[in-house]
Structure formats: structure tokens, C-alpha cells
C-alpha positions in Angstrom: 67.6 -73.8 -46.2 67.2 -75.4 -43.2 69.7 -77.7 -42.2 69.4 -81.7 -40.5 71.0 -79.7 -37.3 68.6 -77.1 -37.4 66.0 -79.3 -37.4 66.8 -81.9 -34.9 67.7 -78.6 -31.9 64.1 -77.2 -33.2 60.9 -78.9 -31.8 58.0 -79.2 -34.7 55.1 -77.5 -34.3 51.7 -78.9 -34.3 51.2 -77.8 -37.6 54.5 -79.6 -38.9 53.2 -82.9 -37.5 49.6 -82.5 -39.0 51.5 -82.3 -42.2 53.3 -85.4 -42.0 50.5 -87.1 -40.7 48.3 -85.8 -44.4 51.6 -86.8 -46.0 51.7 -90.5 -44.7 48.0 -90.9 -45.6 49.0 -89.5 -49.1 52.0 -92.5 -49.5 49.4 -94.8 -47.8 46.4 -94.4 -50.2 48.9 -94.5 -53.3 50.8 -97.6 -52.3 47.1 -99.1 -52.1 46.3 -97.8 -55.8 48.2 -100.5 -58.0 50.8 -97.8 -58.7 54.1 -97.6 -58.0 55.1 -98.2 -54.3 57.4 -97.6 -51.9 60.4 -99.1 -51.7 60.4 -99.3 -48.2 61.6 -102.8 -46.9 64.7 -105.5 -47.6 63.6 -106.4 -51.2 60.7 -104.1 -52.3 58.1 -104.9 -50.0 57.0 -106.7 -46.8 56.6 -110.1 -49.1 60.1 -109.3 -50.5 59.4 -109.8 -54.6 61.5 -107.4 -55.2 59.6 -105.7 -57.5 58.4 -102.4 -58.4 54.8 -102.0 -60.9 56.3 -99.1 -63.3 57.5 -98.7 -66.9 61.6 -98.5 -66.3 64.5 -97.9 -68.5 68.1 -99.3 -68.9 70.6 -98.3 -66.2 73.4 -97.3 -68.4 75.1 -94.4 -66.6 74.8 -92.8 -63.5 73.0 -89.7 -62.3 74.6 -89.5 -59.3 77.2 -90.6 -57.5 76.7 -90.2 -53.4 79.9 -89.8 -50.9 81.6 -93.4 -50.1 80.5 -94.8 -47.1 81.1 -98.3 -45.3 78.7 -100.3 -47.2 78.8 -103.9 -47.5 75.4 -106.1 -46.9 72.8 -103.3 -45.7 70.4 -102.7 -48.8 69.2 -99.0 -49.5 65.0 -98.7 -49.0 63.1 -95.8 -49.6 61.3 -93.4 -47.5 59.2 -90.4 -48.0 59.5 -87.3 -46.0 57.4 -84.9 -45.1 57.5 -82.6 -48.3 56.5 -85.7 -50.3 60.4 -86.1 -51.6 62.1 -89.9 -51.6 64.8 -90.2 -49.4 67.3 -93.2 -49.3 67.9 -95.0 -46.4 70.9 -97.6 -45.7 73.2 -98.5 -42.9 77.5 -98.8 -43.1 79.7 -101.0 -40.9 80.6 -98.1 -38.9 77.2 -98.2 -37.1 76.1 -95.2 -39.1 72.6 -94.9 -40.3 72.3 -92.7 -43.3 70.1 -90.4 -45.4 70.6 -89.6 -49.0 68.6 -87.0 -50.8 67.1 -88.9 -54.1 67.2 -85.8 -56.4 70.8 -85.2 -56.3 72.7 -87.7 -53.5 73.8 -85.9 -50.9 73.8 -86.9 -47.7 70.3 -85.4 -45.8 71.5 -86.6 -42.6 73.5 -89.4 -40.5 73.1 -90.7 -37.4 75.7 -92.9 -35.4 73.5 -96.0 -33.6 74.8 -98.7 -30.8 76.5 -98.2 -27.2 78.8 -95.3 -26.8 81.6 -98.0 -25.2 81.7 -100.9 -28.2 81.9 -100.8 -32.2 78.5 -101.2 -33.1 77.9 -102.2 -37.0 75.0 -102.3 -38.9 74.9 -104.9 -41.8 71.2 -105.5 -42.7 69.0 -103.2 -44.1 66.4 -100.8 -42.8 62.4 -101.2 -42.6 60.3 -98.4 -43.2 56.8 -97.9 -42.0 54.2 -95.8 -43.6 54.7 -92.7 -41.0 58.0 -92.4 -42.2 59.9 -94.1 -38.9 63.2 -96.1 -39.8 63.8 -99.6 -38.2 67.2 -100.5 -38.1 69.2 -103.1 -36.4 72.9 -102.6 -35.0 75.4 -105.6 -33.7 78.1 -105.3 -31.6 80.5 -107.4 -30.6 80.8 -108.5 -26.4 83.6 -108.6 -24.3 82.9 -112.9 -24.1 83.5 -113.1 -27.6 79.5 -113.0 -28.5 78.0 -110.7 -31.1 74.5 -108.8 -30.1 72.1 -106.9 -31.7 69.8 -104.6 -30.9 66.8 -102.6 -33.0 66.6 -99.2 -33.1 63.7 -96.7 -33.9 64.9 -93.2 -35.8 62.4 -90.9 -37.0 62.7 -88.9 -40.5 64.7 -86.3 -38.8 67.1 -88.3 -37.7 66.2 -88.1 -33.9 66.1 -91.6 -32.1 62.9 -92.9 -30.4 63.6 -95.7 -28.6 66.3 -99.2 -28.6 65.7 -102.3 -27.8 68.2 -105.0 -27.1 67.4 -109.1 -28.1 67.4 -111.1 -24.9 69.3 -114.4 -24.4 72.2 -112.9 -26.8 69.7 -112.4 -29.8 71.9 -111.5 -32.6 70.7 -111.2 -36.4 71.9 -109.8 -39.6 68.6 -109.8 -41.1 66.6 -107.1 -42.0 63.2 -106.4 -39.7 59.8 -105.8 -41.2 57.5 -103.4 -40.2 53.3 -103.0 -40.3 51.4 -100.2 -39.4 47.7 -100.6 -39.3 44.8 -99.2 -37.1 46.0 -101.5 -34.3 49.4 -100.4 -34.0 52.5 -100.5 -35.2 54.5 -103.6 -35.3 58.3 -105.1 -36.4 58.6 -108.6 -37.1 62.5 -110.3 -37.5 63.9 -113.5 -36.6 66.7 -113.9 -34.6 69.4 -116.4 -33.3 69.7 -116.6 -29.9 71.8 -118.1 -27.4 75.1 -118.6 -29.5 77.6 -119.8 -26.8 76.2 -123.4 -25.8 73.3 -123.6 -28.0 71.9 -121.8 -31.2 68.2 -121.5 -31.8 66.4 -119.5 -34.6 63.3 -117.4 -33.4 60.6 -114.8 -34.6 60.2 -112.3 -32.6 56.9 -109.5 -32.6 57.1 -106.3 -31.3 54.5 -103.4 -30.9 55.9 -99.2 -30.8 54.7 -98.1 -28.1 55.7 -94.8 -29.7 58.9 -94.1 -27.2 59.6 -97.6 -26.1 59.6 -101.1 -28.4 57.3 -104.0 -26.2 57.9 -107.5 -27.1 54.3 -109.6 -27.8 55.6 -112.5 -28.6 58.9 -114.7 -29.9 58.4 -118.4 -30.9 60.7 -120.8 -32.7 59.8 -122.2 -35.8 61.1 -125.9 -34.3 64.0 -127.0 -32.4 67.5 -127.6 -33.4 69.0 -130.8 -32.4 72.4 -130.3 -34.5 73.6 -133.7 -33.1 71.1 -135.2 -35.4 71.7 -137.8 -38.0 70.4 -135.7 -40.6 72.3 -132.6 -39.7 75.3 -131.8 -41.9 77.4 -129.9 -39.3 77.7 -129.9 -35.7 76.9 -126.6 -32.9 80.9 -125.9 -33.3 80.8 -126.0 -37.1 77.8 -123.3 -36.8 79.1 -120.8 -34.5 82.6 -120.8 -36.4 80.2 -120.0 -39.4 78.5 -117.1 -37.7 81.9 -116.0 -37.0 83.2 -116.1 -40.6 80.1 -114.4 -42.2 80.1 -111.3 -39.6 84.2 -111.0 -40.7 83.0 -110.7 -44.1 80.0 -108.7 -44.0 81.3 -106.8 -40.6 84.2 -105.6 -42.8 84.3 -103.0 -45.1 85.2 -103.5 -47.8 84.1 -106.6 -48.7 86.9 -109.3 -49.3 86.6 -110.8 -52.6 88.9 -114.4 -52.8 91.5 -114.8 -55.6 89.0 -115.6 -57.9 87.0 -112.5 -57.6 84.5 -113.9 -55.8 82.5 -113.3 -52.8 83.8 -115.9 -49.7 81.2 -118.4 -50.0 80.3 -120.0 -46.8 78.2 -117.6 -45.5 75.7 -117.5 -42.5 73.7 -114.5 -43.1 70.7 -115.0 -41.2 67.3 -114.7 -42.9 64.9 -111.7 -43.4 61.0 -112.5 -43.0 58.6 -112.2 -45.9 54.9 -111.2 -44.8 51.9 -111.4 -46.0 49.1 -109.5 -44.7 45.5 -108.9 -46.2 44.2 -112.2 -44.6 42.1 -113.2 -41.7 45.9 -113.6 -40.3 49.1 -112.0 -41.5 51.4 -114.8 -42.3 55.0 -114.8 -41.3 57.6 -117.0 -44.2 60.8 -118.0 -43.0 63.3 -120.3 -44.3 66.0 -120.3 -42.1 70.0 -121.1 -42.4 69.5 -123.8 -39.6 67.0 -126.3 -39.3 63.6 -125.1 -40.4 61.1 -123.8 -43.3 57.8 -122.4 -42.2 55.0 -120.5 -42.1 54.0 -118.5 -38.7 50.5 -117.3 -38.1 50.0 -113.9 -36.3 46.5 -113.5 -34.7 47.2 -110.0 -33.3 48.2 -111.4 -30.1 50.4 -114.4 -30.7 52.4 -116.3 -33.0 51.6 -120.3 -34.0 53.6 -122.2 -36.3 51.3 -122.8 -39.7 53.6 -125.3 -41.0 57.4 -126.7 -41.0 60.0 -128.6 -42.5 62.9 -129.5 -41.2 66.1 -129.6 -43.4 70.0 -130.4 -41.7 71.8 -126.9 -42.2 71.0 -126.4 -45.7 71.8 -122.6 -46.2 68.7 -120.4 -47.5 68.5 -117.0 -49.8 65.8 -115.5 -47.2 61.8 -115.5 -49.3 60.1 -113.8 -51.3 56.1 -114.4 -51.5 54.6 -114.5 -54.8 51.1 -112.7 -55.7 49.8 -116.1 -56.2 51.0 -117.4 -52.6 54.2 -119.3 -53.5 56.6 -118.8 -50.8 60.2 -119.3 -52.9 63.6 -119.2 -51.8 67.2 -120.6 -53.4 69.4 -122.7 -51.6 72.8 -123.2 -51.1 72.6 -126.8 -53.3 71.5 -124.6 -56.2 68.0 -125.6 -55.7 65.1 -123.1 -55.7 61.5 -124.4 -54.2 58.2 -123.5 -54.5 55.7 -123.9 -51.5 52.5 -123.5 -50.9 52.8 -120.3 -48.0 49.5 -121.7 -46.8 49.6 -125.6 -46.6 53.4 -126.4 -46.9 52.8 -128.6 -49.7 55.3 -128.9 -51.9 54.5 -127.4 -55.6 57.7 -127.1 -57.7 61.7 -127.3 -57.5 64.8 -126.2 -60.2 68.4 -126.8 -60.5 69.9 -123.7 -61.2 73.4 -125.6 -61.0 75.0 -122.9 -59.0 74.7 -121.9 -55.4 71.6 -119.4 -54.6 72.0 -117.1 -51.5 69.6 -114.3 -54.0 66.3 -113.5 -53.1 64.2 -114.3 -56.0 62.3 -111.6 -57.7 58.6 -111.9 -58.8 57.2 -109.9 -61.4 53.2 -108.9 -62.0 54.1 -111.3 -65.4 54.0 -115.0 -63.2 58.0 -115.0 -63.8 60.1 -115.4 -61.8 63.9 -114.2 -61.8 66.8 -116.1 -59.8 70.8 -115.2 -59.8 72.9 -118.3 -59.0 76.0 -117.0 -58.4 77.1 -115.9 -62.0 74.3 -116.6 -63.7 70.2 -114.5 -64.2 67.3 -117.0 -65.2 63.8 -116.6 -65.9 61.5 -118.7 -64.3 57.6 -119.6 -65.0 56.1 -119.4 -61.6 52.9 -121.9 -62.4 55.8 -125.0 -62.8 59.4 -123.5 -62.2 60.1 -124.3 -65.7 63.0 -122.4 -67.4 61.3 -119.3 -69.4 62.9 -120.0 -73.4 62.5 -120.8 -76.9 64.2 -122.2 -79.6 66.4 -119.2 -79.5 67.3 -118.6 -76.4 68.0 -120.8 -72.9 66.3 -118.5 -70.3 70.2 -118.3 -68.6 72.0 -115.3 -68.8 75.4 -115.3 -67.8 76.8 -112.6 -65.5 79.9 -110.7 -65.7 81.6 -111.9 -62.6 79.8 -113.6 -59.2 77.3 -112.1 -56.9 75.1 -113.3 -54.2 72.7 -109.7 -54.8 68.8 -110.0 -55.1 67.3 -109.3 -58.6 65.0 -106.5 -58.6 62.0 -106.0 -61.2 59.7 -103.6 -62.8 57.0 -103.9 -65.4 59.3 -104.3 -68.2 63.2 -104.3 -66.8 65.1 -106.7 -64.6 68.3 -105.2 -63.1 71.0 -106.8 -61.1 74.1 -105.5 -59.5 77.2 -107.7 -60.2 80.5 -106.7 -61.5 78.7 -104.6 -63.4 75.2 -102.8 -63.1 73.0 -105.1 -65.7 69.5 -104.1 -67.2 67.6 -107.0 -69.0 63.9 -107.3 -70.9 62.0 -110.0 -69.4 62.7 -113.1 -71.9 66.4 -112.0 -71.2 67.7 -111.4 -74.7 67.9 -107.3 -74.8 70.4 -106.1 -72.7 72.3 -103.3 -71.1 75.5 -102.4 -69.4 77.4 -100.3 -67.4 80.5 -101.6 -67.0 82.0 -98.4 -64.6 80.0 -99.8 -62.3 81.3 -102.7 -60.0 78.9 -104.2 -57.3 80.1 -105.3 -53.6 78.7 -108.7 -54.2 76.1 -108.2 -51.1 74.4 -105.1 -51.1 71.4 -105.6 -53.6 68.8 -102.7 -55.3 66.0 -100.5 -54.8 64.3 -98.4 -57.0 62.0 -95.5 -56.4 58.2 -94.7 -57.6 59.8 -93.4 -60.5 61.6 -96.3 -61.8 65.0 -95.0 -60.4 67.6 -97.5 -59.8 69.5 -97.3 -56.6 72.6 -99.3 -56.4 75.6 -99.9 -53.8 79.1 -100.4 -55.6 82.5 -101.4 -54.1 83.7 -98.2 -53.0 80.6 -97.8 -50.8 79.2 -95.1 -52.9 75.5 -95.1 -53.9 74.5 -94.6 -57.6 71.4 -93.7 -59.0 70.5 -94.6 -62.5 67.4 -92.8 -64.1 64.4 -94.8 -64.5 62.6 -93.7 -67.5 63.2 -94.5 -71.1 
């Protein structure tokens, strides 16, 4: 057997790399089939449902259980390598990017990311593109005081391509997302910049040039005037914010308060949900400090679609639906609907609890949302609450969590204080109550219907995914 040193002292042969090329083609055409997918983005896939079109089980016990790592925010994705096999990706405070075999959990390979000279930290989650290259972004913290960021290219052995630092103190802990496509490859992420006198929210595109990352284009969604009547906190009240929520998610492990409950006035910065397929790929953000919007993406530059402004209302980041509803939860309890391509307005729901969750959309037009200690099932036509005379559509969770719902065909799972497995309308359950979520870190599951999930410890668990 060959091992991850082995292979990153050997160079590939020309044959190797026509075999991962046939291989990427392979995952390519079958993502495009209406089959299962790859799990290869924050949430599921570049619109971020969070869902995964397979027949799944109940996650009652483990299969494996991987090594312990520094885990606390960075979500596993998926990633195929050259032999076909899925291989899980994820990212611990340490600045480590690693590799986990799928069939049994051990670790394929790690790599350490960031400058040599600083602790470097990686707290959002990985982007895979359909050759098999790993985005990842690191943050480090500078000698002023400032935290910066930088995104970093690995390739399936482990071996890194290229880094490229965010100008004008560009910091992020969102998650990029990455399309490949005849005209290149390209990574999409918004990022807060400037963070000492001012602090704006842009999106930023970049193209691989293969051993070097060459920024197109960055654009704000609007400006932030946080002396504003309508803004609820002031530029000091913001950065002390940014501060708070990279202690807690920069930290491992994750500090719960007395009440067992994840700190709750978090900044975590939003990651993108894209939409590709027409004339121009659109670009959904809805950020944690002034804006909600739409970008366009012509190939060469960004415009702004639509936006709303809203005075620092903190967002879950958005998910897309198949019917072009860009939703999101908010900090209020609130989840809206929007039109992704006119802005308008269509629907909005009181959860009555806080919602920093990605929603999930299933094939189904439902939708699921976790408020804080609570899973609900929403219609996506109205954002009416999914029930009958038997049952409210609320399921109550076994402790708080701010983790994103994920979905097959005929499962919803969440990771709480507990790893919980639910039919659509809700009412059949199951448990596994060994299991205790990190309150951040949220799931993936393979083409298989494998659940992969991130517990306290830092471990990674896999739960088989057939019946």
C-alpha cells in the first residue's frame, strides 16, 4: 500500500493524471444524472439545500469513529479521488486540513495550512470542485490585533497549489464556493474587509490559474453606514462581535454557557449560495451587516441583481430552493422567502426562536428549519407550518444547536445533543443519544446515504445510510 508520503515525494505519471481526469468526468456526468451527488460544498451543494436525492436510513449507531481532531465550525464535504472512493474533507482550529478515508475513518492524509510564523486556524468548511481540488480558507491573527484570511488551493494528494491572501485585511469565516466549467475554474466567497476603522461586506471572484488564484472581480452588495438611524449597533459594537465569535469558533472546544448552550451572539460571516444553469450564474447573500441580495456574474464581472438593506440583523447564510426561493433564518427567529431573481418578497415565519441554521430543501417543496432547540417542517409554496390534526410540524430537540439540517429523499437528520433522524412529517423518529454534537459543525452525507457527523470531542462519525 502506498502511503500519503509516498505519494506526495513521487511525481504522477501521465497515465495517473489521464486517470483522474476519466475519473472527474465519471463524478461529473453522474452528479448531472438526478442521482445522488456529491457532497462537495458548505451544505450539499453550491445552492446550499442541504440535501442529498437518495433513499437513507436512521442514524442510530456509529460505523466509525475517526481520531479526535480540533473541530469546531468547519463542516465535513465530500470528495472523490482518483480510484472513485469518497473521501472526507474538513478543517480543525489548528490550521490543519484533513482527509478521512470514508470506508473505515482513518486519516488519508493532513496537511498544516497558513504562515509558518503565526497560528493560523481554519473554521469554515472546504469547497470541492469536480477535479477533485480542495478550497479552503485559513485565518490568522496579526500582530495589530486584526484577524486575516487567506484561501488556499490543495490537490487530492494533499500537495498545495497555490494561496492567496484577501487584500485590505479581508477576513471571513465563511465557506468559498467553487465552479468548474469549460471556461475555467472559479471560487466565489464574501468577505469583510477593512476591520480597524471601517467594516464592509464584499464578494469576491476568482479564476485558478492552475498554480496561482487571479482575482476578476470583488463588489459590495451596498454600503454600510452603521451610524445610521436604522442600524441597531454602532462600528465598535461590530468589531467587538467579530472578536467574540472568532474566541468561540477559533477555540477548540467549543465553549458551551451554563445552560448548555452555544454563546449566542455570534458573527459568523455568511457563505454564498449559487445558482448556475442560467444565462447568468446568480450569486445569494444575506449578510450579518447591512445587506440581502442577489449578484449577477456575467463571466467577467459582478452587478448587484437586487438589495435590501436591514440594520445588523444577524443571518443563517442561504440556501436556494429548486423553485428559486432564496431562504435564510434570522436572528429574530424569522425565516424569509425571496424571490432569488426579483427580490420580491414571497413569504415569512416565526419560528419563535433564534435561527443561525441553514435551511434545508427537500425534492418534496418542504422545507426544514432548526431554531435553536427546535426542527420544523415548512411548505415552501407559503412558509406555512407542515401538520395535521395530530401533529404541530415542531419537533423539539434534545438540547440547543445552531447546525444546518441536512435531507435525503425520505430522512431529515440533525446533529444536536444527540444525532437525530426524522421522516418528513416529523412524527417517526430516531436516536442516538452517545452522540453529542459541538453545536456548530453541521452534516454531510455521501452518494450512499452515509451520514457524516462532527461531535464534541472533535471526532468524526459515520452512520450507515441504508435501511
Amino acid at each position: 500500500m502506498i502511503s500519503s508520503e509516498q505519494i506526495k515525494d513521487t511525481n504522477m505519471s501521465n497515465g495517473l493524471r489521464n486517470i483522474i481526469l476519466i475519473f472527474s468526468v465519471v463524478t461529473l456526468i453522474g452528479c448531472a444524472g438526478g442521482r445522488s451527488s456529491r457532497w462537495g460544498h458548505f451544505h450539499g451543494d453550491l445552492a446550499s439545500r442541504g440535501f442529498q436525492p437518495i433513499e437513507s436510513g436512521f442514524a442510530l449507531s456509529s460505523r466509525w469513529i475517526s481520531n479526535p481532531y480540533r473541530i469546531t465550525s468547519s463542516s465535513p464535504v465530500i470528495g472523490v479521488d482518483f480510484q472513485g472512493r469518497e473521501v472526507i474533507y474538513i478543517g480543525t482550529t489548528n490550521g490543519k486540513l484533513i482527509a478521512i478515508k470514508s470506508e473505515d475513518g482513518s486519516q488519508k492524509w493532513q496537511r498544516s495550512l497558513g504562515p509558518d510564523h503565526s497560528k493560523s486556524s481554519i473554521v469554515g468548511s472546504a469547497s470541492v470542485s469536480d477535479k477533485g481540488d480542495i478550497y479552503i480558507i485559513t485565518n490568522h491573527a496579526a500582530g495589530d490585533g486584526r484577524i486575516l484570511s487567506t484561501l488556499h488551493k490543495v490537490d487530492q494528494f494533499s500537495n498545495p497549489q497555490w494561496s492567496y491572501s484577501f487584500p485590505d485585511s479581508g477576513y471571513t469565516t465563511g465557506s468559498p464556493k467553487v465552479i468548474s466549467s469549460p471556461n475555467g475554474t472559479h471560487i466565489f466567497v464574501y468577505v469583510s474587509v477593512g476591520m480597524i476603522e471601517d467594516i464592509q461586506g464584499e464578494l469576491f471572484v476568482l479564476r485558478d490559474n492552475g498554480n496561482r488564484a487571479h482575482l476578476l472581480d470583488r463588489k459590495p452588495l451596498g454600503v454600510c453606514r452603521f451610524d445610521a438611524s436604522g442600524s441597531r449597533a454602532g462600528l465598535a459594537d461590530i468589531l467587538r462581535s467579530v472578536k467574540d465569535t472568532w474566541n468561540l469558533v477559533g477555540s477548540f472546544p467549543v465553549e458551551f454557557d451554563e445552560d448548555a448552550v452555544v454563546l449566542p451572539d455570534t458573527f459568523v460571516d455568511p457563505t454564498v449560495a449559487v445558482v448556475t444553469g442560467e444565462e447568468k450564474t446568480l450569486i445569494a447573500i444575506a449578510d450579518s451587516l447591512c445587506s440581502i441580495g442577489v449578484f449577477e456574474w456575467d463571466g467577467m464581472q459582478l452587478s448587484v441583481l437586487w438589495r435590501l438593506e436591514h440594520g445588523f440583523d444577524r443571518h443563517s447564510s442561504a440556501a436556494v430552493t429548486p423553485g428559486g426561493l432564496m431562504l435564510f433564518g434570522c436572528e429574530d427567529g424569522k425565516v424569509l422567502a425571496y424571490d432569488v431573481k426579483t427580490g420580491v418578497k414571497m413569504w415569512q415565519y416565526d419560528a419563535g426562536q433564534p435561527v443561525f441554521a441553514t435551511p434545508a430543501a427537500s425534492a418534496k417543496q418542504q422545507v426544514f428549519v432548526v431554531s435553536q432547540n427546535h426542527l420544523q417542517g415548512l411548505n415552501a409554496a407559503d412558509g406555512t407550518l407542515v401538520h395535521d390534526g395530530k401533529f404541530s410540524g415542531r419537533l423539539p430537540l434534545l438540547g440547543a444547536t445552531d447546525s444546518s439540517p441536512a435531507v435525503t429523499s425520505n430522512r431529515v437528520y440533525v446533529s444536536g445533543f444527540e444525532m437525530l433522524t426524522a421522516t418528513y412529517d416529523l412524527k417517526t423518529r430516531g436516536h442516538d443519544t452517545n452522540f453529542h454534537g459541538n453545536g456548530l459543525s453541521s452534516i454531510a452525507i455521501g452518494r450512499d446515504g452515509a451520514v457524516y457527523a462532527v461531535a464534541e470531542d472533535g471526532t468524526l462519525r459515520k452512520y450507515a445510510g441504508k435501511e
